[in-house]
C-alpha positions, -999 to +999 in steps of 0.1 A: +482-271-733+508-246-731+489-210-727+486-184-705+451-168-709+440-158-675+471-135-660+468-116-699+425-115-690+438-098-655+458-073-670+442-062-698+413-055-670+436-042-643+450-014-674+410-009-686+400-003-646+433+019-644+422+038-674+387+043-661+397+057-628+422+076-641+401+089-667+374+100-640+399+124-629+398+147-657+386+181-651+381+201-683+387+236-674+376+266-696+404+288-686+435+295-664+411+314-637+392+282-637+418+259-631+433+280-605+401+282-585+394+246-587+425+238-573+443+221-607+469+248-612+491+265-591+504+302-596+537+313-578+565+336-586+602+328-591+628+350-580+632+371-608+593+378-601+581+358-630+548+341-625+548+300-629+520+281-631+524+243-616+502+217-632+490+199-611+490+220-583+493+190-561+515+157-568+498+130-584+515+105-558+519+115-525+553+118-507+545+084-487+568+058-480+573+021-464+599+014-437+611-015-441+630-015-412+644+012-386+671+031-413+654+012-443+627+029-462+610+029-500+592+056-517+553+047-534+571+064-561+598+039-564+576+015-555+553+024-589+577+026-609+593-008-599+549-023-604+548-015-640+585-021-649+574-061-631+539-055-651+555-051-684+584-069-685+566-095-664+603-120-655+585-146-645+562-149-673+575-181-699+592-165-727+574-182-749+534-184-752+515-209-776+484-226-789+483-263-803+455-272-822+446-304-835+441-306-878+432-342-881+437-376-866+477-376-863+488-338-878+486-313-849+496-270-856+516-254-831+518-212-832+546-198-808+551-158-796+577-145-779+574-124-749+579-086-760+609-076-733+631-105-725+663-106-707+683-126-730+682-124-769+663-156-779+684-165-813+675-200-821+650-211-787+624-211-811+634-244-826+644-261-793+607-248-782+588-259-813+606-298-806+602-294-767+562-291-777+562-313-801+580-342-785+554-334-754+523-341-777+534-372-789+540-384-747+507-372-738+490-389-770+509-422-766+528-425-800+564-433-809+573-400-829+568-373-853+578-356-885+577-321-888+556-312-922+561-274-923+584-249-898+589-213-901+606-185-875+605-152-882+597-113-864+564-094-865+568-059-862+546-045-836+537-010-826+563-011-792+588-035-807+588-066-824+582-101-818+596-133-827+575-157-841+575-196-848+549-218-863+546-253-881+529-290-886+534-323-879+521-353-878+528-381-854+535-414-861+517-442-842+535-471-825 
C-alpha cells in the first residue's frame, strides 16, 4: 500500500557492490619496503629533512572536474560528497515508510518508521499519518469509518540515531 521496497533493495546492493569493489583494492603489505615498492606509500622529506610517508601514495579520487559552463566548474570530489549526503539523507524519500496488514475481516495493523535524517523535527506527524492511512483504507475498502482499537508513538534507539516509531489497530465499520 504505502512501502517503499525496491529503491531500499537498490541501495543496500549499490553499498554491498561498493563494498566489494572497494574491498578488491586492498593490498596487504608485509612491510614499509613492500608498500613503497608496490606503489601504496609514498616517502618524501619535509624541510626540516624528516622523512614522511604518504598513504596512499596516490589520491583515491582523482583531481577531475565538470564544467558546467565556461567560468563554471565542480570537483568529483564535491560531487561525491554531495552523492552520499543525497544517498543518505535521501530528501525526496516520504518521511514516513509503512506496512498495513490485514488481521481479520474488518481489523487492519498499520506499523509506521520514520526516515532516520529529516529536515524538520516530526513532533506529532505520526498521528496525522497513522489517520491519513487509516482514513485511506476504509476509501479503498468501501466502508463508512473506523475506530482505532490500539495506538502507540514512541523512539527506537538505533546504532546512528534514533527513530520514531508509530503503530496501532483498527477496525472499520461497514456502511
Amino acid at each position: 500500500m504505502f512501502e517503499r521496497r525496491t529503491p531500499a533493495v537498490l541501495r543496500g546492493l549499490t553499498f554491498a557492490a561498493t563494498a566489494f569493489l572497494v574491498g578488491g583494492c586492498y593490498h596487504q603489505a608485509q612491510s614499509v619496503s613492500d608498500s613503497l615498492d608496490a606503489g601504496l606509500i609514498s616517502r618524501g622529506t619535509d624541510s626540516k629533512g624528516s622523512t614522511r610517508y604518504n598513504v596512499p601514495a596516490n589520491p583515491i579520487v582523482p583531481n577531475a572536474e565538470l564544467k558546467l559552463t565556461p567560468n563554471r566548474s565542480i570537483s568529483l570530489e564535491t560531487m561525491l560528497i554531495g552523492a552520499a549526503i543525497f544517498y543518505f539523507v535521501d530528501p525526496l524519500a516520504p518521511n514516513w515508510e509503512g506496512q498495513m496488514k490485514r488481521l481479520s475481516d474488518d481489523t487492519f495493523s498499520i506499523a509506521m518508521r520514520s526516515k532516520r535524517f529529516r529536515s524538520t523535527g516530526g513532533d506529532g506527524e505520526a498521528g496525522r499519518v497513522f489517520r491519513r492511512n487509516a482514513e485511506q483504507i476504509v476509501r479503498e475498502s468501501g466502508y463508512t469509518g473506523y475506530d482505532v482499537l490500539a495506538y502507540s508513538e514512541g523512539i527506537e534507539s538505533e546504532l546512528i540515531g534514533a527513530l520514531r516509531y508509530a503503530e496501532g489497530t483498527i477496525r472499520i465499520t461497514k456502511k
